[in-house]
matplotlib code that plots the C-alpha trace (Angstrom):
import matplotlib.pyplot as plt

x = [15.6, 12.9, 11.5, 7.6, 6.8, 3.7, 3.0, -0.7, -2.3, -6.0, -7.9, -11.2, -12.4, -8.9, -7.5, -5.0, -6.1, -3.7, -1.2, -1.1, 0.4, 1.7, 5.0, 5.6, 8.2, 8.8, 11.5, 10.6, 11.7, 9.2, 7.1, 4.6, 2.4, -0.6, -3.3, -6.1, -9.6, -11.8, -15.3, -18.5, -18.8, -17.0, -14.2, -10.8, -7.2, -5.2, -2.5, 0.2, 1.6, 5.2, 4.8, 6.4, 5.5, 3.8, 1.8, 3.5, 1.7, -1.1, -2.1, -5.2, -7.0, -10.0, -12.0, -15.3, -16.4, -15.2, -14.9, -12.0, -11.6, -9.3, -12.3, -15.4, -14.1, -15.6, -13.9, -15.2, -14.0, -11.1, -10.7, -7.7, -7.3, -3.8, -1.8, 1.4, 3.7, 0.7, 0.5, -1.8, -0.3, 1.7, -0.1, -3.1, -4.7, -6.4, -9.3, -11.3, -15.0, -16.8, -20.3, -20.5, -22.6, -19.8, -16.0, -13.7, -10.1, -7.7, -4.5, -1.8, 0.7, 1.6, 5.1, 6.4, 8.7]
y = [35.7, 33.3, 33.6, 32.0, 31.4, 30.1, 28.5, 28.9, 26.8, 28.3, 26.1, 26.1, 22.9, 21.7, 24.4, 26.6, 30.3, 33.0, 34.2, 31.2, 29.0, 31.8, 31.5, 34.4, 34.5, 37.5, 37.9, 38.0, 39.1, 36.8, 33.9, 32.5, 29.2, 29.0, 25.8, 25.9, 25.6, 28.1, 28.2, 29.3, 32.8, 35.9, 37.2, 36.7, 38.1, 35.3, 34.4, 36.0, 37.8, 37.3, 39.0, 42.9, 45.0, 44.7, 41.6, 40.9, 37.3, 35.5, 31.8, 30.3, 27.4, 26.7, 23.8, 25.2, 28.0, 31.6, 34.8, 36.7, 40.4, 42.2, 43.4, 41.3, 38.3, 34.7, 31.2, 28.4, 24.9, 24.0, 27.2, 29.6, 32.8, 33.9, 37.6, 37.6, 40.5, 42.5, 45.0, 44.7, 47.3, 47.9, 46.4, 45.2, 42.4, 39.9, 38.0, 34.9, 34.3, 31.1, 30.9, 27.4, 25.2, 23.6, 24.3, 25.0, 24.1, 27.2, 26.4, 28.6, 30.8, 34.7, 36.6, 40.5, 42.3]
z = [51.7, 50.8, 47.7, 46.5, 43.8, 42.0, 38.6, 37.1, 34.5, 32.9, 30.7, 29.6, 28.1, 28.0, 25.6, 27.3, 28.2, 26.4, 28.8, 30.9, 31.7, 34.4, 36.6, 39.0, 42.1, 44.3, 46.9, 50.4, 54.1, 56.1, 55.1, 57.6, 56.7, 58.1, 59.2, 61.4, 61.5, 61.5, 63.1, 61.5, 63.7, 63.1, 61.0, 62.7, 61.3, 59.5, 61.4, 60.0, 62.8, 62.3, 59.0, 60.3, 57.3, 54.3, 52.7, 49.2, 48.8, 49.5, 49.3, 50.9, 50.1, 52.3, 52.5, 52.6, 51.7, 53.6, 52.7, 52.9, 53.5, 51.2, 49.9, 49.7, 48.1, 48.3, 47.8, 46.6, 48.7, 47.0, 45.7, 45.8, 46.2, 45.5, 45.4, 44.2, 43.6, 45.5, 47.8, 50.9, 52.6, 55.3, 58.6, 56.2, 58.1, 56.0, 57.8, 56.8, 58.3, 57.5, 55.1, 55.2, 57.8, 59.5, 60.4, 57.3, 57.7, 56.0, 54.6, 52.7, 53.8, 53.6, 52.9, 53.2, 53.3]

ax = plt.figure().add_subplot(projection="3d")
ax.plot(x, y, z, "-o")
ax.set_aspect("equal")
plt.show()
């Protein structure tokens, strides 16, 4: 089973935030990586089709910036976005439309179990 894992560092001003930095890793049944670009118009599902049940994590790392619907949650280019140990439900789909001028290009990846 593939297990992902992700290490957060939080400073501000160069002095560590308490609590950080984090390391968190969470056993999964499917991982599916993910890079394309996306177009300025409409929201479309991330493609994480392969992914049978429920979305445990969540990496995505745009370009530009997009908006990602677990919610109403914007990123920032070069911004991250990350659920770990979540719960997005089983069948959630998590789709990305584009609020900047021009194409964004989405990386990350997405596991389950």
């Amino acid at each position: 089973m593939p297990i992902v894992r992700a290490v957060v560092v939080l400073e501000v001003d160069g002095v560590p935030v308490p609590g950080f930095p984090l390391a968190r890793r969470i056993t999964v049944n499917e991982v599916q990586g993910f890079d394309y670009i996306k177009a300025v118009e409409g929201a479309t599902a991330l493609p994480l089709n392969q992914i049978g049940a429920a979305i445990n994590a969540l990496a995505v790392r745009p370009d530009a910036q997009v908006t990602i619907v677990l919610g109403q949650i914007k990123v920032n280019a070069g911004g991250l976005i990350l659920v770990i140990d979540g719960d997005l439900g089983t069948g959630a789909q998590a789709t990305v439309a584009n609020a900047s001028a021009g194409v964004a290009q989405v990386r990350g990846v997405g596991g389950g179990s």
